[in-house]
C-alpha positions in Angstrom: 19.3 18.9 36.0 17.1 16.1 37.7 14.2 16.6 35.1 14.8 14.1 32.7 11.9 11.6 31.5 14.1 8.3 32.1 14.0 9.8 35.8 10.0 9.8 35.5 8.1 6.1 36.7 6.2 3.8 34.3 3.7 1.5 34.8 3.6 -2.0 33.4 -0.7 -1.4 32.7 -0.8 -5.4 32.1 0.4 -6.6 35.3 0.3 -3.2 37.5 4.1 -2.9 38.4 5.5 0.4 38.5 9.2 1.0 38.2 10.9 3.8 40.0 12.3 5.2 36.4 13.1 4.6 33.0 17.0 2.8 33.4 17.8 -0.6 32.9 20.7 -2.8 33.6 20.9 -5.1 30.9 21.8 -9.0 31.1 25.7 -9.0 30.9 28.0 -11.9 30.7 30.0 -12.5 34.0 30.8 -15.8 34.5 31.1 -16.0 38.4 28.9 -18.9 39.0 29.7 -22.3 40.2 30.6 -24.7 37.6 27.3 -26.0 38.3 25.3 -23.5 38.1 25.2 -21.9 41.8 25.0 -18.3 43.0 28.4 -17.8 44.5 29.2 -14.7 47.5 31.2 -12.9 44.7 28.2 -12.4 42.5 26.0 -11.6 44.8 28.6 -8.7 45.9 28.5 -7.5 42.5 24.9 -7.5 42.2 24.8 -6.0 45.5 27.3 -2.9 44.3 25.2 -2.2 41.0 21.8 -2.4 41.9 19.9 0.6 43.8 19.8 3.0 40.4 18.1 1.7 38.2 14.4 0.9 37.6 14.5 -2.6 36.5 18.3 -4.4 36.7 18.3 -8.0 34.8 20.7 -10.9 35.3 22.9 -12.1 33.7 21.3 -15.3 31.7 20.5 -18.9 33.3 20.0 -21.8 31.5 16.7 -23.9 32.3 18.5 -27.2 31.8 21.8 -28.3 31.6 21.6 -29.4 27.6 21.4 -25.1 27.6 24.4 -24.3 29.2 26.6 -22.0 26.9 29.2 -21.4 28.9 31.5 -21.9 32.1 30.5 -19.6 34.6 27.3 -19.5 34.1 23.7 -19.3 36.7 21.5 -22.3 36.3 17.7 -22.2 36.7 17.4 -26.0 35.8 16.5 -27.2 39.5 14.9 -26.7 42.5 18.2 -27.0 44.0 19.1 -23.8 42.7 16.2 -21.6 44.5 17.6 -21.1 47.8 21.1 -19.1 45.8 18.6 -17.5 43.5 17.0 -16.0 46.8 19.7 -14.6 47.8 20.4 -13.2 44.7 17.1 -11.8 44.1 17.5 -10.0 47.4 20.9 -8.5 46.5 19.2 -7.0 43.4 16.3 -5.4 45.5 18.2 -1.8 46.1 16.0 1.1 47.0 13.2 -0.2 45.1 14.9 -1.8 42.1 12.9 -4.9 40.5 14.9 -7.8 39.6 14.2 -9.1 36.3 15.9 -13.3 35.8 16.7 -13.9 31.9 16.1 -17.2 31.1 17.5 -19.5 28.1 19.1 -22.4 26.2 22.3 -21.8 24.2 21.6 -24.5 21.9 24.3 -24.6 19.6 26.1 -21.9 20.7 27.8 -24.3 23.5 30.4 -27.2 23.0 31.1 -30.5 23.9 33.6 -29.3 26.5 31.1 -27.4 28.4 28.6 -29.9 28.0 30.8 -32.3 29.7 30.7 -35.0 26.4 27.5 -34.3 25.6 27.0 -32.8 21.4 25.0 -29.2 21.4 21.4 -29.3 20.7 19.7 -26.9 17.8 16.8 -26.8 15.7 19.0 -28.7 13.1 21.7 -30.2 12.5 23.4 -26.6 10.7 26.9 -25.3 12.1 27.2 -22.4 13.4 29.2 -19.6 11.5 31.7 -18.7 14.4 35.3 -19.7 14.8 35.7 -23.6 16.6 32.0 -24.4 16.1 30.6 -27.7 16.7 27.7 -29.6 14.4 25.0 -29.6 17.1 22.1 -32.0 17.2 18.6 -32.1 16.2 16.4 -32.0 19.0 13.9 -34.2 19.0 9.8 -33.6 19.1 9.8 -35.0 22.7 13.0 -32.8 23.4 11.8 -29.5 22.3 8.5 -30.2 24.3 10.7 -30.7 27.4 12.6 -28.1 26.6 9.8 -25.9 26.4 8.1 -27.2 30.2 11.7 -26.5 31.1 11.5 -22.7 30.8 8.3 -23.2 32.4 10.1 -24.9 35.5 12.0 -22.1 35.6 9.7 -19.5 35.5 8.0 -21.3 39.0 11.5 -21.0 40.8 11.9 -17.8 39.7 8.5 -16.9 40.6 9.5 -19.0 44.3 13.0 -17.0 44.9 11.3 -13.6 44.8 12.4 -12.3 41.8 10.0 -9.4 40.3 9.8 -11.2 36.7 11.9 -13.0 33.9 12.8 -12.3 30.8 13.2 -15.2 27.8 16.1 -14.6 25.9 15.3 -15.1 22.0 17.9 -13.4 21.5 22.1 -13.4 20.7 21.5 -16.8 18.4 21.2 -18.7 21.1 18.2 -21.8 21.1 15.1 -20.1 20.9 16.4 -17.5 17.9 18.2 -20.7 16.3 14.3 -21.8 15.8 13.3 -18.5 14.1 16.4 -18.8 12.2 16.0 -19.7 8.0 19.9 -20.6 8.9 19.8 -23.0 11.6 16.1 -24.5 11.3 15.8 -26.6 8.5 13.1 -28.8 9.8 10.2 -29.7 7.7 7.6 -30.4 10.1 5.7 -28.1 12.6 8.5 -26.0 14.5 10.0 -25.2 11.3 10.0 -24.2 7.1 7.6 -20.6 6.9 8.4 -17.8 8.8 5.1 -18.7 10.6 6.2 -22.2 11.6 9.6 -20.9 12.7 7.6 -18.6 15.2 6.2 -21.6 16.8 9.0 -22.4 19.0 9.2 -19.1 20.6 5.6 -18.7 20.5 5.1 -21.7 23.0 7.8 -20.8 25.0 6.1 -17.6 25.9 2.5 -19.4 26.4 4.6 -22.5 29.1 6.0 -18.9 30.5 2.6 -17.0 31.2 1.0 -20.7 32.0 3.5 -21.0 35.0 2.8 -17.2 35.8 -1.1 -18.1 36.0 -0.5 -21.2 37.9 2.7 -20.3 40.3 2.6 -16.7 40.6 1.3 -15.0 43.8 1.9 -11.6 42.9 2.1 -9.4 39.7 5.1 -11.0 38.0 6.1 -9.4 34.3 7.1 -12.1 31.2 10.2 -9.8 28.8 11.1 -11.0 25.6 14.7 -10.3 23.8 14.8 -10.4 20.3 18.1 -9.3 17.6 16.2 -7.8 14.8 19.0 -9.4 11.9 21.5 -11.6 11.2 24.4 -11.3 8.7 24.0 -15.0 7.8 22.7 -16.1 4.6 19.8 -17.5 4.9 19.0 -15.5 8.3 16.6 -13.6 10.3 16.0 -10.3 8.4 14.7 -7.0 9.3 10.8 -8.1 7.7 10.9 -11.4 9.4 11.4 -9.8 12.7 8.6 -7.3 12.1 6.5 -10.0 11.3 7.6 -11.9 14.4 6.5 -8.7 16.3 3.4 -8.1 15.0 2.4 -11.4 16.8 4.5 -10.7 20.5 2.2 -7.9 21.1 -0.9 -10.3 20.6 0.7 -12.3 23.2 0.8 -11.4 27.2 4.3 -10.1 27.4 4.9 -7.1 29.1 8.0 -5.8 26.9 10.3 -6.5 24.5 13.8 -5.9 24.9 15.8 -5.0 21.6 19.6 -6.4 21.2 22.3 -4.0 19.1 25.4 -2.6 19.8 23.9 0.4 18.9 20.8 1.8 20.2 20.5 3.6 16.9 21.7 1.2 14.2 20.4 0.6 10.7 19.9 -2.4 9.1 22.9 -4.9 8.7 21.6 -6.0 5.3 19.6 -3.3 3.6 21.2 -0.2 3.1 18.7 1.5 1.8 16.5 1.9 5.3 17.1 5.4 7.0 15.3 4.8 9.7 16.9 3.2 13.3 15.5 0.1 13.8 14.5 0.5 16.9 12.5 3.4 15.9 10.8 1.1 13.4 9.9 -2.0 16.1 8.5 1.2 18.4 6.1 2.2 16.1 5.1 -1.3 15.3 4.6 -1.9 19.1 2.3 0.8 20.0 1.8 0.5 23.4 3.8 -2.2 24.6 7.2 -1.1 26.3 10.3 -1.0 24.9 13.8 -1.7 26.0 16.5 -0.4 23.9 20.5 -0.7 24.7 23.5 0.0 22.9 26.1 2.7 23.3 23.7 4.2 25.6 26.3 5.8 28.2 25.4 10.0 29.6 22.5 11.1 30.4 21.7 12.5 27.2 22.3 10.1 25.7 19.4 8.2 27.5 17.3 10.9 27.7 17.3 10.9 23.4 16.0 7.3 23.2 13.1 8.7 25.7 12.6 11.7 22.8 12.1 9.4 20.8 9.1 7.8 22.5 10.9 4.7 23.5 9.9 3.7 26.8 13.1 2.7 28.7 17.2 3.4 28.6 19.3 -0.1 29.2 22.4 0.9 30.7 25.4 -1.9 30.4 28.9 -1.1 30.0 28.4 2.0 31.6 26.7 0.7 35.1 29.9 -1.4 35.5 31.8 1.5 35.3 29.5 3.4 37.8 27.2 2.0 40.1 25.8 4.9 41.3 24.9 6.4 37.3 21.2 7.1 38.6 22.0 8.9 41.7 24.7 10.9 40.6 22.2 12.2 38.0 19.5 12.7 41.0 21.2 14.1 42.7 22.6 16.8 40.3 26.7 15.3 40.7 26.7 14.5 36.6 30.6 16.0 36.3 31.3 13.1 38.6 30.0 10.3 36.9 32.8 7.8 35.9 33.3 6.7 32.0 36.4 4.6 32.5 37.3 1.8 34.7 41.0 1.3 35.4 42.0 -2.7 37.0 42.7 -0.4 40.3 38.9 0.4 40.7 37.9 -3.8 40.1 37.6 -4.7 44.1 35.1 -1.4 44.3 33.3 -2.1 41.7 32.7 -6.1 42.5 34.2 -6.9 39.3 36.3 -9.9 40.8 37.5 -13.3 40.3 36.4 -14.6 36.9 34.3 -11.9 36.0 37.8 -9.5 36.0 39.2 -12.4 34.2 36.8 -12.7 31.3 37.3 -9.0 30.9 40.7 -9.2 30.8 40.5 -12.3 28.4 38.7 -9.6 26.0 41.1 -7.1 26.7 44.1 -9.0 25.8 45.5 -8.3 22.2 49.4 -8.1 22.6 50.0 -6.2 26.1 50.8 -7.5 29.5 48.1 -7.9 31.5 49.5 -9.5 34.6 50.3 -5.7 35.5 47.6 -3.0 35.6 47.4 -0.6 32.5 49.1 2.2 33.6 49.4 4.7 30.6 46.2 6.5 29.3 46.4 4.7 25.8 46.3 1.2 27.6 43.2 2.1 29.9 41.4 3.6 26.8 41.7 0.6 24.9 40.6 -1.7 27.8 37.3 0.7 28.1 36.9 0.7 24.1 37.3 -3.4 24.8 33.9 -3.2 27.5 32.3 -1.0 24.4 32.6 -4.2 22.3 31.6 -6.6 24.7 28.8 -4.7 26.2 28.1 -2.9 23.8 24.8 -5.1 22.9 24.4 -6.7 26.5 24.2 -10.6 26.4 
């Protein structure tokens, strides 16, 4: 069957792009950059290996100055130094046709002194996070955040000059820009912070920098994404209304789509157990006409082709296109029985899953058994692929 609606093309009306189909490859964590920041030969290998499929394939996330760097591993967009690797990388991602979206971000306090090489996290206050070995970050500045905020449009200009087809800003996974939106983690009492409204304004002007570097830099059609997380389970945190709220203003502003972040493509809410409704479901009617991305346990093709049923625009793929590169064309070309669903550490050189990438999934993995050895009975490879469900599951 090669007749399925994420197969069909879609039009970006705003900006006149047209993607091949419906299928993303979400942002997913694989720490095989430089230390500092550079595209290194193994990632580009692995871009390389998993592009081609899908319509639209986005990195994996890349801070736009080094006070947002979250973690070790990870691509920097925070100079012009960085543009002749992002090139390259932009290349690698431009398959067959597929468009090759950058996420851009700041971790804010979801980094550590460690990784910021002495210097304390950043945040829109002073609040600790809720996770395990968190650090009190500090409160940036009014002079910070307005650098902070040129800085993502800096880095809209070299992605704009590396050739990639767009960039998406990542308000998303509570890292800087959803710490702003946040009740929990912005406690500020002057213009970026108190009402829901004022907590929008952070995000708001990083998506007007964004489209102002677009306008000035960009000499093509080049699309602006947004990533939200609809919830948080912290108390006070970002609920279901507030989100809907944030929303209702996105599609007033010139982004092209917003990208949804859940482990589940059809969860409910985390804090009100009376909705019956999917959330995403929800967001999609509040949207109208602009595109959504959806992702989250999203892993046959029925499984995509139901998020298409239900009028949502496209399928983001994650755990699943490390798995199997070749998801897309295997569906094309009507070869569905031999799509792969598990990956055992045998398959790792193949699939371009190397170095520290194979290592930060093996880190996940690791909860009693011997790793230094590949898992060699069925019960040890299912619970490595149950172990990409978790960390995939929401793409980050």
């Amino acid at each position: 069957m090669t007749d399925y609606k994420f197969l069909e093309p879609y039009t970006f009306e705003k900006k006149g792009i047209t993607v091949k189909n419906r299928v993303v490859i979400p942002p997913m964590t694989e720490e095989m950059s430089f230390s500092n920041g550079e595209v290194t030969a193994d990632e580009l290998r692995y871009y390389q290996i998993h592009s081609g499929g899908a319509g639209l394939f986005i990195t994996a996330t890349s801070n736009v100055n080094d006070l947002g760097k979250g973690f070790e591993g990870e691509l920097s967009v925070a100079s012009d130094k960085f543009i002749p690797g992002l090139t390259k990388l932009a290349s690698a991602m431009h398959q067959n046709g597929t468009k090759a979206i950058l996420q851009i971000f700041s971790a804010g306090r979801m980094s550590s002194t460690a990784i910021l090489r002495g210097q304390q996290p950043v945040s829109a206050s002073a609040v600790k996070a809720t996770r395990n070995n968190s650090e009190t970050p500090r409160e940036l500045s009014e002079a910070e955040i307005e650098q902070t905020i040129k800085d993502f449009g800096q880095a809209t200009r070299r992605a704009i000059e590396a050739g990639f087809d767009g960039v998406e800003i990542h308000g998303a996974n509570t890292y800087l820009i959803q710490q702003f939106f946040s009740p929990h983690s912005n406690c500020r009492t002057d213009k970026w912070g108190g009402s829901v409204e004022k907590r929008m304004a952070f995000p708001l002007a990083v998506i007007d920098e964004v489209q102002d570097a677009i306008d000035k830099y960009a000499d093509r059609p080049f699309l602006m994404g947004y990533r939200s997380s609809p919830e948080e389970i912290e108390t006070p945190g970002i609920r279901f209304d507030d989100t809907l709220k944030l929303i209702d203003v996105l599609k007033t502003k010139s982004i092209d789509y917003l990208h949804v972040s859940m482990g589940s493509v059809w969860r409910k809410s985390l804090n009100d157990k009376t909705v019956e409704t999917p959330l995403n479901v929800t967001i999609k009617q509040h949207l109208g006409d602009l595109p959504l991305i959806v992702v989250g346990d999203i892993q046959t093709p029925k499984d995509a082709e139901k998020v298409l049923d239900e009028g949502i625009d496209f399928a983001a793929i994650g755990r699943e296109s490390l798995r199997e590169p070749h998801w897309v064309q295997k569906v094309m070309a009507g070869d569905e029985k031999e799509i792969r669903y598990t990956i055992s550490p045998a398959d790792r050189e193949e699939l371009g899953l190397m170095g520290t990438f194979w290592d930060f999934l093996m880190g996940s993995f690791h909860d009693g058994l011997q790793l230094s050895s590949e898992p060699h009975t069925v019960n040890d490879r299912q619970k490595f692929n149950n172990t990409l469900d978790h960390i995939f599951g929401g793409g980050k």
